[in-house]
Backbone as a ProteinNet text record, in pm:
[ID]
protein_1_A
[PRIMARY]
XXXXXXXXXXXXXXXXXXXXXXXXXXXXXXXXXXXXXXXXXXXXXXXXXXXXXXXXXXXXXXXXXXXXXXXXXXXXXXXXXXXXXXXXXXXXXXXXXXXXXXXXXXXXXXXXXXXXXXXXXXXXXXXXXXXXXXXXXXXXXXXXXXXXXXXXXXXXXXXXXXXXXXXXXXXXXXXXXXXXXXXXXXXXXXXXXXXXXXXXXXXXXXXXXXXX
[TERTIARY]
27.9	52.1	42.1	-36.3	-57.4	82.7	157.3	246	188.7	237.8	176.1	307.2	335.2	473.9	435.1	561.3	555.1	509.7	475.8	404.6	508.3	624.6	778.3	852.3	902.6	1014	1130.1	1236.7	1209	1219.2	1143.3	1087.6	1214.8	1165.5	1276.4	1279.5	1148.3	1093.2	971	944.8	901.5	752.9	595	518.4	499.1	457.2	416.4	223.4	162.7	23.8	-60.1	-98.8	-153.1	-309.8	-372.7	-527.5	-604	-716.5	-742.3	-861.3	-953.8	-1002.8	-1105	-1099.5	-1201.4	-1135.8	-1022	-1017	-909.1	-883.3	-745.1	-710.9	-557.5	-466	-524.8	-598.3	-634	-707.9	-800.4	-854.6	-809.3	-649.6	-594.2	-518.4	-566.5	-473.7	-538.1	-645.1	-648.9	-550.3	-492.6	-452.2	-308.6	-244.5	-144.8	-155.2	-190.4	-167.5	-235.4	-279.4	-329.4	-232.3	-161.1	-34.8	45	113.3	286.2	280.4	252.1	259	433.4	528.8	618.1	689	608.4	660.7	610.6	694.7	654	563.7	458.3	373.6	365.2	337.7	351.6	210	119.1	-33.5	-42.4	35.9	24.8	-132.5	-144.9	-295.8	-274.6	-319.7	-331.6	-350	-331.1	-355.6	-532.1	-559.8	-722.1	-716.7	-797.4	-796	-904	-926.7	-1055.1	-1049.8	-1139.1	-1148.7	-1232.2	-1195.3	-1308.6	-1458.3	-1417.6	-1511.3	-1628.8	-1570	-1666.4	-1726.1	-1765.9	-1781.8	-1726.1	-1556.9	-1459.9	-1484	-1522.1	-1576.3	-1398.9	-1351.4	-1262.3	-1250.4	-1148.7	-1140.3	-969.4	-962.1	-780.8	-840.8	-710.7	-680.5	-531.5	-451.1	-359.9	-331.7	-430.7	-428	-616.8	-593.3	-708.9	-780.5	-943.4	-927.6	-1055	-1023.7	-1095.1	-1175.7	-1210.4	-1291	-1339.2	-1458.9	-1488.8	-1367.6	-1366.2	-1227.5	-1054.9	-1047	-920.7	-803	-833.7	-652.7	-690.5	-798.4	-812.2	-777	-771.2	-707.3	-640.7	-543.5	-472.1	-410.4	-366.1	-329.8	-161.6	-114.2	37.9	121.9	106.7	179.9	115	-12.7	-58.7	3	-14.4	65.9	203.4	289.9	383.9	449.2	375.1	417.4	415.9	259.7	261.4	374.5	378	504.2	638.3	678.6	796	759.8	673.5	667.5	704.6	623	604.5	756.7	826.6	979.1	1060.6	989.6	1101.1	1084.1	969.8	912.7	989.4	1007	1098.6	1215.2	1284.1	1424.2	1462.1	1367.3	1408.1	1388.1	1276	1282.9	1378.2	1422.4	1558.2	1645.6	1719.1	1760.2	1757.5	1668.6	1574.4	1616.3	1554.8	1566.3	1692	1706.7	1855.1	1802.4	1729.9	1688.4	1758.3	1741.2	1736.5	1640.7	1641.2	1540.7	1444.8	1529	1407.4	1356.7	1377.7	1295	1193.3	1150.7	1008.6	920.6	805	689	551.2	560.2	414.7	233	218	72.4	-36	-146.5	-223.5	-373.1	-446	-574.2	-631.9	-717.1	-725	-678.1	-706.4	-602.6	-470.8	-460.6	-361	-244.5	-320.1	-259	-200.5	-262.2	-159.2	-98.5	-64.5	-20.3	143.7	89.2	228.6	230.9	193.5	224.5	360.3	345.8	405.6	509.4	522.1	650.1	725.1	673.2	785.9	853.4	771.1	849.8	953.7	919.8	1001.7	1152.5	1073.2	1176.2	1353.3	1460.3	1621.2	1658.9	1602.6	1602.5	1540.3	1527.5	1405.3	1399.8	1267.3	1182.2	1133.4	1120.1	1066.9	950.1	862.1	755.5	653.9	524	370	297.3	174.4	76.4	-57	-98.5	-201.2	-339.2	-411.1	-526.5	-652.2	-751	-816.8	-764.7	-679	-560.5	-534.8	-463.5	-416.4	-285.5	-212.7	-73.4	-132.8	-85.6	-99	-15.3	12.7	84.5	142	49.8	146.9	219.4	196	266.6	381.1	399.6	520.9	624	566.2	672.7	696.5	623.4	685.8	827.8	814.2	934.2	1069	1045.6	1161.7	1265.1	1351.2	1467.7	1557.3	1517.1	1556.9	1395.2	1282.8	1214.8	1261.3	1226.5	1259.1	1276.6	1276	1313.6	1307.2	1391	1339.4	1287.3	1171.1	1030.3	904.4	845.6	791.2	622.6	543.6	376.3	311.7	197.5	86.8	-30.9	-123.1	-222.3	-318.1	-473.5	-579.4	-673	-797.7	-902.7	-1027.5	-1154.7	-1293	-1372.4	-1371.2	-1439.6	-1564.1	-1677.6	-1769.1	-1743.5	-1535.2	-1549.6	-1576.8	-1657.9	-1722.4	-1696.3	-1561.3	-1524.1	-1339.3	-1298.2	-1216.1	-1171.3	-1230.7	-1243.7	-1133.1	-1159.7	-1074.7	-944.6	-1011	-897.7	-789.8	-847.1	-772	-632.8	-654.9	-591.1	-488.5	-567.6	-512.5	-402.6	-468.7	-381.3	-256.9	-235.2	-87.2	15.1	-90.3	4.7	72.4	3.4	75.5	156.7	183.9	265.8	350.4	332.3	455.5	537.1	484.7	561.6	610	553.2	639.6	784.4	733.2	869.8	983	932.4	1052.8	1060	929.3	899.5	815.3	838.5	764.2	638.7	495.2	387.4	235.8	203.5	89.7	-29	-99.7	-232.4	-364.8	-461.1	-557.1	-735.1	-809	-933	-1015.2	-1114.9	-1164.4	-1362.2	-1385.7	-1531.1	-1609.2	-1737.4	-1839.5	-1803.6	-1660.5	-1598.8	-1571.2	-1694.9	-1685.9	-1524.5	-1580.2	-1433.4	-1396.8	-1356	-1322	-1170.5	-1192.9	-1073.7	-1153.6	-1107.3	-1121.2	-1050.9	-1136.8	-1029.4	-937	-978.3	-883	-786.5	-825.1	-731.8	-614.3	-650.2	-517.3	-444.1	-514.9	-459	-376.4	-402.7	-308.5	-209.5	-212.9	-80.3	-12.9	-58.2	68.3	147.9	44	152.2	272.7	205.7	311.1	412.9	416.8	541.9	578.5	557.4	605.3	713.1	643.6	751.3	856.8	858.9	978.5	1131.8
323.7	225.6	84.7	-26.7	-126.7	-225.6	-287.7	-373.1	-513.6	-640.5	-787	-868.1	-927.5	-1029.6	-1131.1	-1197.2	-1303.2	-1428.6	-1485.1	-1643.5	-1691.9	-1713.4	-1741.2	-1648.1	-1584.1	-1489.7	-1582.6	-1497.4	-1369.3	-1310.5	-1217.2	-1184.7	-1180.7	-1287.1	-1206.8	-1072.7	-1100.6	-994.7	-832.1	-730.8	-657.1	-631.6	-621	-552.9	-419.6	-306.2	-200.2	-189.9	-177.2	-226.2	-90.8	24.1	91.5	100.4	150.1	106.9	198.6	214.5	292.7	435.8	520.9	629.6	576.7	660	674	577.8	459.3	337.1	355.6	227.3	262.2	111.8	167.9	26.7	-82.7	-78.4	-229.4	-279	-224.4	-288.4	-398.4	-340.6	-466.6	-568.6	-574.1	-659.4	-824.4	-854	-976.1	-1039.4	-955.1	-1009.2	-1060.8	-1054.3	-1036.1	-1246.8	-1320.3	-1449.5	-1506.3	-1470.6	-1500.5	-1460	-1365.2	-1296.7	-1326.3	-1305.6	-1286.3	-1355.1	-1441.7	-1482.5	-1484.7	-1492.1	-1516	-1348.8	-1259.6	-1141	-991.3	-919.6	-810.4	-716.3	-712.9	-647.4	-498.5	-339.8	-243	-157.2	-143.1	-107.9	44	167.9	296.6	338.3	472.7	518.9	670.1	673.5	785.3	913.7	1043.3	1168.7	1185.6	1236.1	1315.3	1431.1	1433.7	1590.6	1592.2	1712.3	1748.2	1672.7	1637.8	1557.6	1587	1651.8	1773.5	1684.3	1576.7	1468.4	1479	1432.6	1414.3	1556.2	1674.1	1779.6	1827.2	1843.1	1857.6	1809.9	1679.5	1578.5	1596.2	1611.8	1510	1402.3	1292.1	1192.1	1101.1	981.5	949	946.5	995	1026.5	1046.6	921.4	973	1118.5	1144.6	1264.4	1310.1	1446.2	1476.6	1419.8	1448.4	1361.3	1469.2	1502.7	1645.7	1626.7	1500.5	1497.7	1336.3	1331.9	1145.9	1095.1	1171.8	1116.2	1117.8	1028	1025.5	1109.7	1076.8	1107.8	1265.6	1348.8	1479.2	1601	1671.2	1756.5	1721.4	1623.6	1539.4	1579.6	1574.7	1627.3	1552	1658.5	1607.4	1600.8	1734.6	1780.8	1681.7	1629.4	1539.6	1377.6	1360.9	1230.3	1267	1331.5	1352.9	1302.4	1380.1	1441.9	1293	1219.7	1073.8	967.7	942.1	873.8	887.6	1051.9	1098.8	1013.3	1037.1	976.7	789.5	754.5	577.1	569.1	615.1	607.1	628	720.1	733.4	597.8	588.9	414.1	349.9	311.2	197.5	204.5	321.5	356.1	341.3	369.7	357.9	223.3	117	-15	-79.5	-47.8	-54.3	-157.7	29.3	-18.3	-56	-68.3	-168.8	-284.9	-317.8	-499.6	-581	-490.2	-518.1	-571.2	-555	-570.9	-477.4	-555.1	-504.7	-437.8	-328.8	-274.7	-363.8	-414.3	-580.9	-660.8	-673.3	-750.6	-658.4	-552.2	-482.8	-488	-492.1	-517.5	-405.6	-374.7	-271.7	-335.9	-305.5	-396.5	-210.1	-244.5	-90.5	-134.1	-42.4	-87.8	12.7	96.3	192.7	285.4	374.6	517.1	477.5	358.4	315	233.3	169.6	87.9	229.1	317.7	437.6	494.4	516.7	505.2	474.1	305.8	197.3	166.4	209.8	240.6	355.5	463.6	589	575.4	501.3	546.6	443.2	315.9	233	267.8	354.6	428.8	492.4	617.3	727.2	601.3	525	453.5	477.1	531.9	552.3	407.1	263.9	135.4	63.8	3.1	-104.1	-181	-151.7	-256.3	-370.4	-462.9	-588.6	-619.8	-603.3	-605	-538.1	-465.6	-395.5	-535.8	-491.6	-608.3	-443.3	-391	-315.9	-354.2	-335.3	-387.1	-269.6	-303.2	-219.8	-24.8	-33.1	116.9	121.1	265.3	277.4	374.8	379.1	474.5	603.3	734.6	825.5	919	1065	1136.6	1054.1	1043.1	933.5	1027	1131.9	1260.3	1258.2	1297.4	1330.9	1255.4	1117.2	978	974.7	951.4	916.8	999.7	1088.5	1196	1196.8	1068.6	1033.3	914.8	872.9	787.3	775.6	567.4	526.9	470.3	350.1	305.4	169	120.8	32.8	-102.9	-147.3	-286.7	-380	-373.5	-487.5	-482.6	-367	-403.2	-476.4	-572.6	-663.2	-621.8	-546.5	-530.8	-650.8	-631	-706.8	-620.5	-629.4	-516.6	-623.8	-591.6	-668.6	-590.6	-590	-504.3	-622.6	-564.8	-629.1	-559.6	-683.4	-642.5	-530.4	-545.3	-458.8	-317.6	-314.9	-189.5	-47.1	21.1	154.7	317.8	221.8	318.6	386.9	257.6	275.7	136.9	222.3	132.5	-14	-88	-186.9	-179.6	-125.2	-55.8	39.9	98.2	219.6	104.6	17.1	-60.1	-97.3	-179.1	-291.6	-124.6	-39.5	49.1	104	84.8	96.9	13.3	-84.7	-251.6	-231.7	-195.7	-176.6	-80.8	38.4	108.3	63.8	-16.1	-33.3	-152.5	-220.3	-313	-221	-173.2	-44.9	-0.1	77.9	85.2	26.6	-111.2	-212.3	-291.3	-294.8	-338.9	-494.2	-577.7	-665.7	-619.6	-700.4	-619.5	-713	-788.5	-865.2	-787.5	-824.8	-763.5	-861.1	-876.1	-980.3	-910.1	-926.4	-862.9	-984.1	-962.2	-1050.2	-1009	-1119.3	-1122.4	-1128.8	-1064.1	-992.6	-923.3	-912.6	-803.1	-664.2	-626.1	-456	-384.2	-239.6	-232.9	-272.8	-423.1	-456.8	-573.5	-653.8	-764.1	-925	-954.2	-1128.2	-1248.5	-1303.3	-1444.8	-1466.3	-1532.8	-1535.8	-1439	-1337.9	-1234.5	-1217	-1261	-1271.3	-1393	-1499.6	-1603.7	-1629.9	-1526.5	-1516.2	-1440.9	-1330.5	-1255.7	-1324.6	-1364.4	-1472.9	-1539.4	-1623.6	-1681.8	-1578.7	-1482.1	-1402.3	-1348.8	-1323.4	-1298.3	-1415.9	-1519.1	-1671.3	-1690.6	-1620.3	-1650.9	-1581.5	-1483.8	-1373.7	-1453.9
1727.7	1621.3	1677.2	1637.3	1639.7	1594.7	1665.2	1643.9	1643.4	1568.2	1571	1595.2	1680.3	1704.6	1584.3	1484.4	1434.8	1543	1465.7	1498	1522.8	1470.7	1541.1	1544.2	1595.9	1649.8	1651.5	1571	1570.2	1420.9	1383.7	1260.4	1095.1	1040.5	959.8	837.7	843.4	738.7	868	788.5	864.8	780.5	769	695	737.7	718	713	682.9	698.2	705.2	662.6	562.4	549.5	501	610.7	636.3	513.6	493.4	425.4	464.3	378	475.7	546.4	692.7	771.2	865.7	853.7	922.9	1014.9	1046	1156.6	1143.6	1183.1	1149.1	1213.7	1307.7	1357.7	1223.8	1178.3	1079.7	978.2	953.2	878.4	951.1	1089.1	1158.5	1127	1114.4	1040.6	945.3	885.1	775.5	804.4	913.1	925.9	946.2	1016.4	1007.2	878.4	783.1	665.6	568.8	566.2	458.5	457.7	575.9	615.5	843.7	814.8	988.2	1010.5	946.3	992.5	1025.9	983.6	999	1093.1	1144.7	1278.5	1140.7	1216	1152.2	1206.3	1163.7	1209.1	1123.1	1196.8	1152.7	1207.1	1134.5	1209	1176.1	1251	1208.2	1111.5	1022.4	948.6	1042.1	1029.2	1059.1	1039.8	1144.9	1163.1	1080.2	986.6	889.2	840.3	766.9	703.9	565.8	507	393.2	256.7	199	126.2	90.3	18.9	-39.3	54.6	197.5	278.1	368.6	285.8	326.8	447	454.4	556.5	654.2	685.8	807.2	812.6	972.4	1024.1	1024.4	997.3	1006.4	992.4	991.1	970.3	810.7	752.4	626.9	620.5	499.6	427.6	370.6	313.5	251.4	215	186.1	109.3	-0.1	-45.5	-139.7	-159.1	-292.5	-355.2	-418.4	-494.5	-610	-590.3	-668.2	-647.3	-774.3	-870.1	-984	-842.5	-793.7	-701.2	-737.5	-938.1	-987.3	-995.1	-1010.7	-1021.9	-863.4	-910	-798	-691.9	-692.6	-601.7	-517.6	-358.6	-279.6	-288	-345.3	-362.5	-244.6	-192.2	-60.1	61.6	53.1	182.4	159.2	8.4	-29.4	16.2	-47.4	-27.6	154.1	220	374.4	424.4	396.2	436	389.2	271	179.8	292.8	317.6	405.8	520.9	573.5	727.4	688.2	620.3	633.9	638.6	526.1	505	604.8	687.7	833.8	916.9	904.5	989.1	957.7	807.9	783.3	766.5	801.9	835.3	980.1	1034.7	1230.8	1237.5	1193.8	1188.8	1144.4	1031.8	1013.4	1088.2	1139.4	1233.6	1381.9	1401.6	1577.8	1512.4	1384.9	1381.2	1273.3	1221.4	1186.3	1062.5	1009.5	839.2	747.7	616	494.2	443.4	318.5	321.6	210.9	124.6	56.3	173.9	336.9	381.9	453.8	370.5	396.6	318.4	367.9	245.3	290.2	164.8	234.7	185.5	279.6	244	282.2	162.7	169.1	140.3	158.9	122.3	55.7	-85.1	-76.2	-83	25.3	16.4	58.7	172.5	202.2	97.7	-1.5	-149.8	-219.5	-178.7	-340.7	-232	-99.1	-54	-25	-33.2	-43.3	-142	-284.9	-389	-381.2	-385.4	-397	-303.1	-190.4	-112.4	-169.1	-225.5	-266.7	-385	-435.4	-570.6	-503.8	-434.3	-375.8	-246.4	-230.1	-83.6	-204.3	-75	-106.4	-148.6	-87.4	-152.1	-199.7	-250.9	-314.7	-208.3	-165.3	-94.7	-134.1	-51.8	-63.5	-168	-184.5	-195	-184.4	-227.4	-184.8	-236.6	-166.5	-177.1	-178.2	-271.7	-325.3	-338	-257.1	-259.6	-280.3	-408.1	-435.8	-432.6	-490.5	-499.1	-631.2	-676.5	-729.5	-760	-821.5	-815.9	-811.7	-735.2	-720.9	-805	-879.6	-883.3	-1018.1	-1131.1	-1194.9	-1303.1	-1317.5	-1367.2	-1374.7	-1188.6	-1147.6	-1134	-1125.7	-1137.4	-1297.2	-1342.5	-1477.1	-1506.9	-1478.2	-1470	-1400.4	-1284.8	-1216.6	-1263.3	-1259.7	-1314.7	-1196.1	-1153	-1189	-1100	-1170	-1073.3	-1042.7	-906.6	-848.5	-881.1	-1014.7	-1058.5	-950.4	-828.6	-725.3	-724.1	-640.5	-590.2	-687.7	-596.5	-661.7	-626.6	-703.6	-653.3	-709.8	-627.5	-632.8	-616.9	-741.2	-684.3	-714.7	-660.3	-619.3	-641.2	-717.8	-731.7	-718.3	-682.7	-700.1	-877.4	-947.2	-1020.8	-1023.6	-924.1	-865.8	-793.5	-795.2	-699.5	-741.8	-721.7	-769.4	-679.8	-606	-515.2	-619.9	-664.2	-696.6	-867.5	-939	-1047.6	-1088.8	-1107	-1123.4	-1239.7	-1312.6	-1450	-1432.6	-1340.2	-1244.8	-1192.5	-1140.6	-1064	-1185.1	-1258.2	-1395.9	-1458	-1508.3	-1596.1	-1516.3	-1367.4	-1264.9	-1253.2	-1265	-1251.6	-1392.1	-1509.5	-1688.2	-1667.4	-1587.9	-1585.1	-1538.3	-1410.3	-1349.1	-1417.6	-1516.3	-1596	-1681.4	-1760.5	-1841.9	-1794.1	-1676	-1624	-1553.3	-1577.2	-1562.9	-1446.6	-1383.4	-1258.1	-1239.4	-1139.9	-1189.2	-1095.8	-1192.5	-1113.6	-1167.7	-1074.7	-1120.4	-1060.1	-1129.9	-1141.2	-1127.5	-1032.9	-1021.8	-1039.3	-1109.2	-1089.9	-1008.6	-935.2	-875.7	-901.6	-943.8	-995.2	-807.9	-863.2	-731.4	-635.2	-608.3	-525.1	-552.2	-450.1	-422.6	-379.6	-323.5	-239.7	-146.8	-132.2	-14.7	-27.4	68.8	0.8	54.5	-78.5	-61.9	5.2	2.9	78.2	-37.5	-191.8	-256.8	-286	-315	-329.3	-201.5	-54.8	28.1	-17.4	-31	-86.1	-189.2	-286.5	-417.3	-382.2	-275.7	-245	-147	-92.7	-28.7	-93.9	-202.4	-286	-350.7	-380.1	-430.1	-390.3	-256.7	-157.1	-158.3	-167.5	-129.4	-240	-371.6	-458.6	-507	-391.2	-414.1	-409.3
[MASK]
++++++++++++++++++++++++++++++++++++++++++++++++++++++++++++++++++++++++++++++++++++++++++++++++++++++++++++++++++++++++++++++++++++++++++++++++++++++++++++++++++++++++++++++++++++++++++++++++++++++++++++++++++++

């Protein structure tokens, strides 16, 4: 796992950094003096597994991913197992740095965004913040079904208008759920952007942690 020291130490806030498939946490380590510089950044690497999509290629993967429709045949038990783990992360971080669990923020990309979507639902506290980028909520079934959702936690999701990996509406119709259920939750589409992330789009989520 890739760790990033704050720009001043010592950290008061912690991110959690979830990469997306095929990648590895360094990948989002850019982002870390562009987002959140004042905070210990923690960039783990997904599990090596077979990946059906990609005709059982090994590779890091959150979870399986069965179908090009994401929300169809969903790997509950691989979401699941991942969600468990991040949560142990930010329980042993915890306590190493002597935080709260609102001064955690999960930042995802992708597989990594439904990801840090889903554990901030499932997290025992309301977390700080997700910052969702090109993702969407996973398992939205089985949540709807749960009571009580996280009212603190504050998302931010981010889509590319152009993305054809993971539709932008997909994105927009999670962010409406999660206001539904009582959450605050902005939502940004960004014109000519594929699946990837923008300068503005980090730029607007900063502000948005800024205005927590």
């Amino acid at each position: 796992m890739l760790e990033i020291a704050p720009a001043t130490p010592p950290a008061a806030r912690c991110v959690v950094a979830l990469h997306g498939l095929g990648a590895s946490g360094a990948d989002l380590a850019p982002l870390a003096p562009l987002l959140a510089p004042d905070a210990r950044w923690l960039l783990p690497d997904a599990p090596v597994r077979p990946v059906s999509i990609n005709m059982g290629m090994r590779m890091p993967a959150w979870y399986d991913i069965r179908e090009p429709d994401l929300e169809a045949a969903e790997d509950a038990a691989g979401l699941e197992a991942s969600a468990a783990t991040v949560t142990a992360l930010i329980a042993e971080q915890r306590q190493a740095m002597g935080l709260a669990a609102a001064d955690f923020i999960l930042v995802g990309f992708s597989q990594g965004a439904a990801l840090a979507l889903l554990t901030a639902l499932r997290a025992p506290e309301p977390l700080g913040a997700v910052v969702a980028l090109s993702g969407y909520l996973p398992l939205k079934e089985r949540l709807q079904k749960e009571e009580p959702w996280p009212a603190a936690t504050r998302f931010f999701l981010g889509a590319g208008a152009e993305d054809q990996v993971i539709p932008p509406g997909r994105s927009e119709a999670s962010a409406a759920l999660l206001r539904a259920r009582g959450c605050e939750a902005e939502f940004r589409r960004y014109a000519g952007l594929g699946h990837g992330i923008a300068e503005q789009e980090i730029a607007d989520a900063r502000a948005f942690l800024a205005g927590g």
